[in-house]
C-alpha positions as CSV (number, residue, x, y, z in Angstrom):
1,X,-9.1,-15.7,-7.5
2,X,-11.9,-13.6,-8.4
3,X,-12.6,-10.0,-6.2
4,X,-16.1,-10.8,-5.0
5,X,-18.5,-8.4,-3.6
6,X,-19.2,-10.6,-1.2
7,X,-16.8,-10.7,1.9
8,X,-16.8,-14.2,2.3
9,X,-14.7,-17.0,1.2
10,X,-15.9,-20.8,0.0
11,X,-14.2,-23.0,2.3
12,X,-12.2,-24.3,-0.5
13,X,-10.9,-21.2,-0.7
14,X,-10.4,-20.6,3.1
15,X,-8.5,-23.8,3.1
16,X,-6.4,-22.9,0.4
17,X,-5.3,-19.2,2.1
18,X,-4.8,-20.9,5.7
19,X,-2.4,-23.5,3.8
20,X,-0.8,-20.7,2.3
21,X,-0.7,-18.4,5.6
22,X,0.7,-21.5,7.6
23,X,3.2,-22.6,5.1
24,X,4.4,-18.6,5.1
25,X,4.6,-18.4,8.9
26,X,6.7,-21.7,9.1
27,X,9.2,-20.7,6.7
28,X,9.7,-17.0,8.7
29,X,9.7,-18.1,12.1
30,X,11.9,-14.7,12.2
31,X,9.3,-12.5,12.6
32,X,6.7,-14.6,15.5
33,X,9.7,-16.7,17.3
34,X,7.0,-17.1,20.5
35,X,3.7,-17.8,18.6
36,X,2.2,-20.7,17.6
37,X,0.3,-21.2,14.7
38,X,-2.0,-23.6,16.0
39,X,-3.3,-20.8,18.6
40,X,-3.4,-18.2,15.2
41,X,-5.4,-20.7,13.2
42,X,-8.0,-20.7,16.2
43,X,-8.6,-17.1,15.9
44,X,-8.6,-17.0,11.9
45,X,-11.0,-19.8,11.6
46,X,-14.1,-17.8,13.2
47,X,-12.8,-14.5,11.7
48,X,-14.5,-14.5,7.9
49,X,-14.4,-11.1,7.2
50,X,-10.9,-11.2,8.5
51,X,-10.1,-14.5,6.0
52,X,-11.3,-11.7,3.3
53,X,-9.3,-9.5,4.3
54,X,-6.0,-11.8,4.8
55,X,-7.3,-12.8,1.7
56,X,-7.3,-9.8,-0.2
57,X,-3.6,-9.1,1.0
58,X,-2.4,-12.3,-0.3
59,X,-4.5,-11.8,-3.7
60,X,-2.6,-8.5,-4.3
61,X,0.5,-10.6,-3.5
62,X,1.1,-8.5,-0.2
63,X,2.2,-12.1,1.3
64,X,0.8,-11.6,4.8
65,X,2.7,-12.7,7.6
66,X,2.0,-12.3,11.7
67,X,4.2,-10.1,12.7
68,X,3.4,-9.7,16.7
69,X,0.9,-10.6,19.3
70,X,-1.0,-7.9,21.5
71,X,-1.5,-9.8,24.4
72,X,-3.6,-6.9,26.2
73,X,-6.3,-7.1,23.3
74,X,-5.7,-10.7,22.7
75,X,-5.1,-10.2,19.1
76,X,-2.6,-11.3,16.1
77,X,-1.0,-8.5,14.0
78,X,-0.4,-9.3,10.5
79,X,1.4,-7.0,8.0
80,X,2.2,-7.4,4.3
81,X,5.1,-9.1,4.3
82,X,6.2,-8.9,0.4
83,X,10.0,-8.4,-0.4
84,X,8.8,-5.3,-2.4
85,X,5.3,-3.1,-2.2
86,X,2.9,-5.3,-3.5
87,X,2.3,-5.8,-7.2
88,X,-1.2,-5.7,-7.0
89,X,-1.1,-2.3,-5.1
90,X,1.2,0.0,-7.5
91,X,0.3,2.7,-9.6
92,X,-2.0,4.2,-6.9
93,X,-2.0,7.8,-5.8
94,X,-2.6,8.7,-2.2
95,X,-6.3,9.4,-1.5
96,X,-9.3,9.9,-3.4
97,X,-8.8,13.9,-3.0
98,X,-5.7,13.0,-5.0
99,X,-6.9,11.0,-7.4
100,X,-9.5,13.2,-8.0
101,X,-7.5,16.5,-8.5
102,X,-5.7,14.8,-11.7
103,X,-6.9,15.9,-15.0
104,X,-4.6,13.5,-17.0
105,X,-3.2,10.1,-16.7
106,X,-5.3,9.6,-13.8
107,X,-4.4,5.7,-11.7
108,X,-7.0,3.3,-11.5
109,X,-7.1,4.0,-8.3
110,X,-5.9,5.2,-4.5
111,X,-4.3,3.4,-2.0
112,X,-6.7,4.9,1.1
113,X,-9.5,3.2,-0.7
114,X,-8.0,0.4,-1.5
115,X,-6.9,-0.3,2.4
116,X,-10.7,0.6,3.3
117,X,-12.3,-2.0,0.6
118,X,-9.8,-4.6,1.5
119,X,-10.6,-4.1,5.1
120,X,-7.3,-3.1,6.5
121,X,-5.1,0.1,7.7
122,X,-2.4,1.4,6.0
123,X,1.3,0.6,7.7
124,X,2.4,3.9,9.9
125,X,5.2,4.7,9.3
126,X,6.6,3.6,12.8
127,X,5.1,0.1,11.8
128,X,6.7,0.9,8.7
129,X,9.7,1.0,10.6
130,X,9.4,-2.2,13.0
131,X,8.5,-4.6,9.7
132,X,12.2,-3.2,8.5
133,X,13.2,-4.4,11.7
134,X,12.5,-7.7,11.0
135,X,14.4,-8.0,7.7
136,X,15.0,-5.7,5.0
137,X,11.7,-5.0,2.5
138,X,11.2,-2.5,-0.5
139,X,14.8,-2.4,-1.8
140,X,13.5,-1.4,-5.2
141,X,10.1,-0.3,-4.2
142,X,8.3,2.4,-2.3
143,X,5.3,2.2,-0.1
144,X,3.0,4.6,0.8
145,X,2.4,5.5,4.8
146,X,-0.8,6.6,6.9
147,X,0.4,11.0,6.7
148,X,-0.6,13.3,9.4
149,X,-3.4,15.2,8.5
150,X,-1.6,19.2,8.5
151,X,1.0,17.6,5.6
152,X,-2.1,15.8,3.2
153,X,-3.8,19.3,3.8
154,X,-1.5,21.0,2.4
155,X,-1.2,18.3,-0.7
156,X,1.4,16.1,0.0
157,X,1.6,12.5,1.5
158,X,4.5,10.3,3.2
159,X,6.3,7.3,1.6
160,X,9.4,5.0,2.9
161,X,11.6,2.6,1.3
162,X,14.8,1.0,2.2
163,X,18.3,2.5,0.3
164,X,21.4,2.1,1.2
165,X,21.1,0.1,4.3
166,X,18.8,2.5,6.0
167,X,15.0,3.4,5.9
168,X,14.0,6.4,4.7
169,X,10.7,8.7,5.1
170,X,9.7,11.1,1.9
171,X,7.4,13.3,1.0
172,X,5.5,13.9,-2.4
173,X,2.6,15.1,-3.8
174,X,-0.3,12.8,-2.5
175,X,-1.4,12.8,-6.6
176,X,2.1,11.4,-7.7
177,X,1.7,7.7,-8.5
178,X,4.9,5.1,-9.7
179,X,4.7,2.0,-11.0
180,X,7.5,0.8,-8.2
181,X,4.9,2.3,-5.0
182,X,2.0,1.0,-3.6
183,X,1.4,0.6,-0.1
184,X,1.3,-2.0,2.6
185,X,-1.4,-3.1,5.0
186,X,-1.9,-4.5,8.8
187,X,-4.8,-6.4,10.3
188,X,-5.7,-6.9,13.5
189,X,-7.6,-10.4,14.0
């Protein structure tokens, strides 16, 4: 699908990302054992900025999934729920700070500004941490976490992965960018 300006889908297109989204939270009953989908469809279906957004996700093959219910807020939590950091979200540095500070080889771009335009926060690492409670992502990949703001002051910026049965937090210069890490994204709808 085409990135619009626009943040608002065709109705073709929101039927076509509320197939996909129920299909994906059939087949991982796993991660929302209690939920229903019909009572998640109610709430996406007068969200459309949120349906961009969930959109988005799913465009930059993040796979989003609901992960848990806030019952106090009265909200569904999705995360990206891709095997591996998203494809369409790799090769990013950390911020535009970041990107800015590189005089060569530069990334297209910076996953801060890429969670902002896509309408959605960047996984904590203690969200981080529950997704890998659910199953086991980013075997081969790396994914960028929200950093405190004393570490990215002083130039660097926090990433996790999973190796060797474990997860594991890193640090690295917030400019560094790999082909194998991008980052992963939550919305609240």
């Amino acid at each position: 699908m085409a990135q619009s300006n626009k943040k608002e889908l065709s109705q073709e297109q929101r039927e076509t990302l509320l197939n996909a989204l129920k299909a994906r939270f059939e087949k991982n009953m796993h991660r929302h054992e209690e939920l229903q989908w019909e009572k998640v469809q109610a709430k996406l279906e007068g969200s459309y900025e949120k349906l961009w957004s969930l959109n988005e996700m799913e465009r930059t093959e993040g796979e989003p999934d609901v992960v848990h219910y806030d019952g106090e807020k009265d909200e569904y939590i999705f995360y990206d729920c891709s095997k591996e950091s998203p494809k369409g979200r790799r090769s990013v540095c950390f911020d535009r700070k970041a990107l800015e500070s590189r005089k060569k080889h530069k990334p297209e771009n910076n996953a801060i500004d890429m969670a902002a335009d896509m309408g959605i926060e960047m996984l904590t690492e203690k969200q981080y941490r529950a997704l890998q409670e659910l199953e086991e992502f980013d075997k081969k990949t790396s994914t960028w976490v929200a950093t405190p703001a004393d570490i990215r002051e002083l130039g660097g910026a926090l990433f996790c992965d999973r190796r060797f049965g474990h997860v594991f937090l890193y640090h690295n210069g917030a400019e560094s960018y790999y082909g194998s890490r991008g980052f992963r994204g939550s919305l609240r709808i």
